[in-house]
C-alpha atoms as a printed R data frame, in Angstrom:
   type eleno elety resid chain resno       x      y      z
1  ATOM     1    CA   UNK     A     1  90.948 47.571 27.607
2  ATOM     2    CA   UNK     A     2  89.021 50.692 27.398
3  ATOM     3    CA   UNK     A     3  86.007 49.776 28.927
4  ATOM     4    CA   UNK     A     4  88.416 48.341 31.822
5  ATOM     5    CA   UNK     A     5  89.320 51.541 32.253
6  ATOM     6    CA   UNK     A     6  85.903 52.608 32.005
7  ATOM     7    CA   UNK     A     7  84.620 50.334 34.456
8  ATOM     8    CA   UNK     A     8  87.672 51.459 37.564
9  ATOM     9    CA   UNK     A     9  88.411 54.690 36.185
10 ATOM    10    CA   UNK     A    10  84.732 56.560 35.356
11 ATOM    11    CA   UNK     A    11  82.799 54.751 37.312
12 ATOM    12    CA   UNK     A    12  79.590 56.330 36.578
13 ATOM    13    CA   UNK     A    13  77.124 55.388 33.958
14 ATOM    14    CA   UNK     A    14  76.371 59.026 33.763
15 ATOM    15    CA   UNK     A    15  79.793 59.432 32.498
16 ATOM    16    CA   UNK     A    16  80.822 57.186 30.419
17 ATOM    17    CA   UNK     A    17  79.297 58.852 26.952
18 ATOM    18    CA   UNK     A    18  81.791 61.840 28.433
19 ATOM    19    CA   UNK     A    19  85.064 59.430 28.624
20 ATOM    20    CA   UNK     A    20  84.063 57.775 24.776
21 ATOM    21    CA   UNK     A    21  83.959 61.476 23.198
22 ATOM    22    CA   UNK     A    22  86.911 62.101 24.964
23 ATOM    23    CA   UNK     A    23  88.934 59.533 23.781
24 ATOM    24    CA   UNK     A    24  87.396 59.586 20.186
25 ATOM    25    CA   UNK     A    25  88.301 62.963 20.312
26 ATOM    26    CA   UNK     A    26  92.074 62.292 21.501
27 ATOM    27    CA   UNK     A    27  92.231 59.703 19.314
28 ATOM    28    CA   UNK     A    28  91.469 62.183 16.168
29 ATOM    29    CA   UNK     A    29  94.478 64.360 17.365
30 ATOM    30    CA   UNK     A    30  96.357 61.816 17.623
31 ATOM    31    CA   UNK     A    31  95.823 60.450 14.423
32 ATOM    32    CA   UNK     A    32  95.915 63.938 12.743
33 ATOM    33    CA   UNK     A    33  99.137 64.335 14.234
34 ATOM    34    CA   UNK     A    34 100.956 61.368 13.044
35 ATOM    35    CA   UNK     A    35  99.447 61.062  9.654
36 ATOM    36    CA   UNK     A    36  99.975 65.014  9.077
37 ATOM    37    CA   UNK     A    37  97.008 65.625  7.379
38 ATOM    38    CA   UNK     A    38  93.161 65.198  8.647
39 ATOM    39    CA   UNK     A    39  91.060 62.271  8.220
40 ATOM    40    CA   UNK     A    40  89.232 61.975  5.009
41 ATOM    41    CA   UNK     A    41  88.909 58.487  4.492
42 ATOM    42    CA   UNK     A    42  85.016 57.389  4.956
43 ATOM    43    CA   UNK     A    43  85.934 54.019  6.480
44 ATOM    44    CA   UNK     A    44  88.107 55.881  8.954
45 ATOM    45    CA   UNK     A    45  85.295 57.953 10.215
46 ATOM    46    CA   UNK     A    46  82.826 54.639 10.220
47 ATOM    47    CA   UNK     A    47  84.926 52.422 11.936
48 ATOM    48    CA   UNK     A    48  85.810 55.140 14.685
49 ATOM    49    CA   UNK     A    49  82.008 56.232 14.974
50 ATOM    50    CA   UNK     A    50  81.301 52.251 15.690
51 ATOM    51    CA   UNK     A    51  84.004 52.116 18.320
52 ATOM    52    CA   UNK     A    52  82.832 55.337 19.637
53 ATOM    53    CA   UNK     A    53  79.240 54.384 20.210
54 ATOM    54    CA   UNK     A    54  80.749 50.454 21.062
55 ATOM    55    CA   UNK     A    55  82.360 51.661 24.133
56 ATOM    56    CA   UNK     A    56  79.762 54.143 25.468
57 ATOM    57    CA   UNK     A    57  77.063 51.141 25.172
58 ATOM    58    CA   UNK     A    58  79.541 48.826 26.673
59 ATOM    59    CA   UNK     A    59  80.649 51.535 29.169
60 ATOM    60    CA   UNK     A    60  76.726 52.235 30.368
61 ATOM    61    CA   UNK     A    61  75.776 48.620 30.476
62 ATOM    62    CA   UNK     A    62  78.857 47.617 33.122
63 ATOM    63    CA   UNK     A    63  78.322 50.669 35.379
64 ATOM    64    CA   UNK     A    64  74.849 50.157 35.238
65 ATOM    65    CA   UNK     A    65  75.351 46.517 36.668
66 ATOM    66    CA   UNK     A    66  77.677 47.920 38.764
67 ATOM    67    CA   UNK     A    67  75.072 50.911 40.193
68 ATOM    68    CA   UNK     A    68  72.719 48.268 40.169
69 ATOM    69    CA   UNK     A    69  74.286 45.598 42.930
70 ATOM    70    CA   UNK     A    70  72.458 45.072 46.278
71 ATOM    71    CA   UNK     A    71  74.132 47.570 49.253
72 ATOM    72    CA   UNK     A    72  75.557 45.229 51.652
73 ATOM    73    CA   UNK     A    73  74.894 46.596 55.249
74 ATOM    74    CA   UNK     A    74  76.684 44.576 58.303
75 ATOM    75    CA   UNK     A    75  74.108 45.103 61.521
């Protein structure tokens, strides 16, 4: 779903290392908040760093295909 979003939303392989941090970074208040406390657990911060760096790769490699397509030009 995220890199969806990525893909309509940022638009711009330039960007998309910007919109993971962001969201990892949401997604720590967010857990902070609910749980009360901050995250200590190891696997926590593993599993999140994966995701992180997941959807930034992800994100890059669609808008680069996307960046990449021919320009179609009607004469």
């Amino acid at each position: 779903m995220s890199t969806g979003l990525m893909y309509h939303v940022v638009a711009s392989t330039q960007k998309s290392w910007d919109y993971a941090t962001t969201l990892f970074m949401i997604h720590i208040v967010a857990s902070s908040a609910v749980s009360g406390s901050f995250p200590t657990n190891w696997i926590w911060w593993v599993t999140i760093t994966l995701a992180t760096f997941t959807l930034s790769s992800l994100g890059e490699i669609i808008n680069y295909r996307r960046e990449m397509q021919d320009i179609v030009m009607d004469l």
